[in-house]
C-alpha positions in Angstrom: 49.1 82.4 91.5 48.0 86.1 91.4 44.9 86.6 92.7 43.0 89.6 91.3 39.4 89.8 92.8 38.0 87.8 96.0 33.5 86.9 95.3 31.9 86.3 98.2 28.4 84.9 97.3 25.9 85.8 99.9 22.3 86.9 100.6 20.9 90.4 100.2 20.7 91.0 104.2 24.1 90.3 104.8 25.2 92.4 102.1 23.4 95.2 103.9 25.0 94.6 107.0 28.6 94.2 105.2 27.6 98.1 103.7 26.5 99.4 106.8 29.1 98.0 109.6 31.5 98.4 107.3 32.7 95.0 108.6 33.6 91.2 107.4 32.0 88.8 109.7 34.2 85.1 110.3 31.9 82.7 112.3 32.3 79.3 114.0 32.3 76.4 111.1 31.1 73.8 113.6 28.0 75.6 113.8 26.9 77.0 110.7 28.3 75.0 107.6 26.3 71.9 106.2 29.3 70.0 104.9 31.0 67.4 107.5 33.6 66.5 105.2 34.8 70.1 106.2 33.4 70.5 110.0 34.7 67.4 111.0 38.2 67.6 109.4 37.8 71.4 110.8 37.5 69.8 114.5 40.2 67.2 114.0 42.4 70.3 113.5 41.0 72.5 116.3 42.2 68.6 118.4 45.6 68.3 117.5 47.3 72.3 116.8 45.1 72.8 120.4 43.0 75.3 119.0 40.0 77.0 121.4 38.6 78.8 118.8 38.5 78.8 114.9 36.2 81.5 112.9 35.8 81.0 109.0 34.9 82.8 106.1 35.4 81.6 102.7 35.8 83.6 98.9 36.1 82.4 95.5 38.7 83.7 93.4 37.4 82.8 89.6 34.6 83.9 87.5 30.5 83.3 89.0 29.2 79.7 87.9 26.0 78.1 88.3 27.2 75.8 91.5 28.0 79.5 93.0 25.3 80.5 92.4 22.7 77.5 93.6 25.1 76.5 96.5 25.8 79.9 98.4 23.6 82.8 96.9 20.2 80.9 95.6 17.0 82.4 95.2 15.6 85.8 94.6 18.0 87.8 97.4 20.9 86.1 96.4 24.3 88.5 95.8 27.7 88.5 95.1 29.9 90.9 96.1 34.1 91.1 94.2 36.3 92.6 96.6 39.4 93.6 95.4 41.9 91.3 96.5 45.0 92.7 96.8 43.0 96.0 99.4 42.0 93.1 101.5 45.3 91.5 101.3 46.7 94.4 103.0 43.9 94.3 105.7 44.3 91.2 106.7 48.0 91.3 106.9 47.5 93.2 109.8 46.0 90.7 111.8 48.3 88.2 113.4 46.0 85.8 114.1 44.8 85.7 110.6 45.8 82.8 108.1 44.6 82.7 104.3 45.3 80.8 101.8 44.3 79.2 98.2 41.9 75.9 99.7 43.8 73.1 97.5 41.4 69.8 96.1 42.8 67.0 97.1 41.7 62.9 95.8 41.4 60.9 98.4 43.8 58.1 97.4 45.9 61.1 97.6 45.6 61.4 101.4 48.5 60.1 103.1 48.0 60.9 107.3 51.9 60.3 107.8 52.6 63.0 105.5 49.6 65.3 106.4 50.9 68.8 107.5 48.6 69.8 110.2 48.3 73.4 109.5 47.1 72.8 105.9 44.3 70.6 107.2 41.6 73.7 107.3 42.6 74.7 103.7 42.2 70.6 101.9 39.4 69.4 100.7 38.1 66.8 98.7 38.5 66.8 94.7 34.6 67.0 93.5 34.3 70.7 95.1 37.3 71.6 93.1 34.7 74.5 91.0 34.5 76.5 94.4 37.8 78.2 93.6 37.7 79.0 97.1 40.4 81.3 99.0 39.5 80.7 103.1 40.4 83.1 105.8 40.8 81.5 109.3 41.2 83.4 112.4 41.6 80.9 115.4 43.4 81.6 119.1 42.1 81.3 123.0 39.3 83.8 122.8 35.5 84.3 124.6 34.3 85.2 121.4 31.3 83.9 119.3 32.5 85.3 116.1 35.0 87.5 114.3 35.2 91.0 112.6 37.4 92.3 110.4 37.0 96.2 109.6 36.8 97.4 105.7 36.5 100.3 103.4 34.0 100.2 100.8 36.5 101.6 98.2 37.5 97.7 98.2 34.2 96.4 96.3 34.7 95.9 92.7 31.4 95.0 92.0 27.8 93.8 93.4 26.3 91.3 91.1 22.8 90.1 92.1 21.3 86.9 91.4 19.1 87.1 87.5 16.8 85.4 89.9 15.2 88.7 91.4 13.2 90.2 89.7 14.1 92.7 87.3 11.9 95.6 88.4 13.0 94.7 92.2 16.2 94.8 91.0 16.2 98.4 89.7 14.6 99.5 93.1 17.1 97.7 95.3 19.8 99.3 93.2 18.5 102.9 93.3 18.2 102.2 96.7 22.1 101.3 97.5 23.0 103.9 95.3 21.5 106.4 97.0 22.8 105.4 100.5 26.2 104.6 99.8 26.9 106.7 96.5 30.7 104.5 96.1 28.1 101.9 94.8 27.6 103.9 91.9 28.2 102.1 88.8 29.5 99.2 90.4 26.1 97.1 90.8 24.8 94.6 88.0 22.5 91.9 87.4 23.7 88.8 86.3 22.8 87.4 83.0 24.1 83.6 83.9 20.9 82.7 83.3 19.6 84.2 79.9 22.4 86.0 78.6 20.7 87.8 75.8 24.3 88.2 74.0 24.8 84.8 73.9 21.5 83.9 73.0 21.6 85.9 69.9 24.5 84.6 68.3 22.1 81.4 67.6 19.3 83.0 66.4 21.5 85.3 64.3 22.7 82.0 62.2 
């Protein structure tokens, strides 16, 4: 699989804090995701490869759809920033403590625990969130830390989409604003029309 662009669906603050620090943030699964059928299959792992400490952060590597939208960027602030994949590809190579991989969807008749490999436990997961496309990075090792930061350049965003939910007015102002901080940005920020796409919509009313 070639993988072309990495989206990572987020809110507007942390997209500010992504353009300013310049920085990728992995945090601790155990305390900030909702879904146990990944934190607890997270901590079995951390259990038996004797992991201390396991940071996450998680892409998609296909086109925006609605359940990206509701699930990880809803509401007015939500955002979506496409990285190019192949820049932070070469980023991440440099860090040896860094594993990423394609997250593969897995049935659970499917699950056999003798033939489980352990080290592809933190990138399974069950078959309905098979939509999320998702490409995880892990970064795990015998550290203090509370989180972990991986450096960037900004020449490695593709694209900013914001959610059709803001308002179109705010829109404009949060975009001249970007713009005129971090002029890179230029051209490269949309709204998206997932929503109402006017294109779409006139094809019918055109019959």
């Amino acid at each position: 699989m070639t993988i072309k662009r990495l989206n990572r669906y987020t809110s507007l603050p942390v997209l500010l804090d992504v353009l300013e620090r310049k920085r990728l943030v992995l945090i601790d699964p155990l305390k900030t995701w909702d879904d146990k059928n990944d934190t607890l299959i997270i901590e079995a792992y951390k259990e038996k490869a004797n992991v201390k400490k396991l940071f996450a952060l998680c892409f998609s590597y296909e086109s925006e759809t609605i359940h990206h939208w509701k699930t990880y960027a809803n509401g007015s602030s939500g955002c979506c920033i496409e990285f190019e994949a192949s820049k932070l590809f070469e980023i991440f190579r440099g860090i040896p403590a860094l594993v990423h991989k394609v997250v593969h969807y897995e049935k659970i008749n499917n699950i056999l625990p003798e033939l489980i490999k352990i080290e592809q436990i933190p990138f399974t997961k069950r078959e309905p969130y098979t939509t999320e496309n998702e490409y995880r990075l892990i970064w795990q090792g015998d550290s203090d830390l509370e989180y972990f930061e991986i450096d960037i350049m900004l020449d490695s965003i593709n694209r900013i989409t914001f959610s059709q939910q803001m308002p179109e007015l705010v829109f404009e102002s949060v975009k001249s604003l970007l713009i005129k901080n971090y002029p890179i940005l230029n051209t490269r920020i949309n709204r998206s029309t997932i929503y109402e796409n006017k294109t779409w919509v006139k094809k019918f009313k055109s019959l």
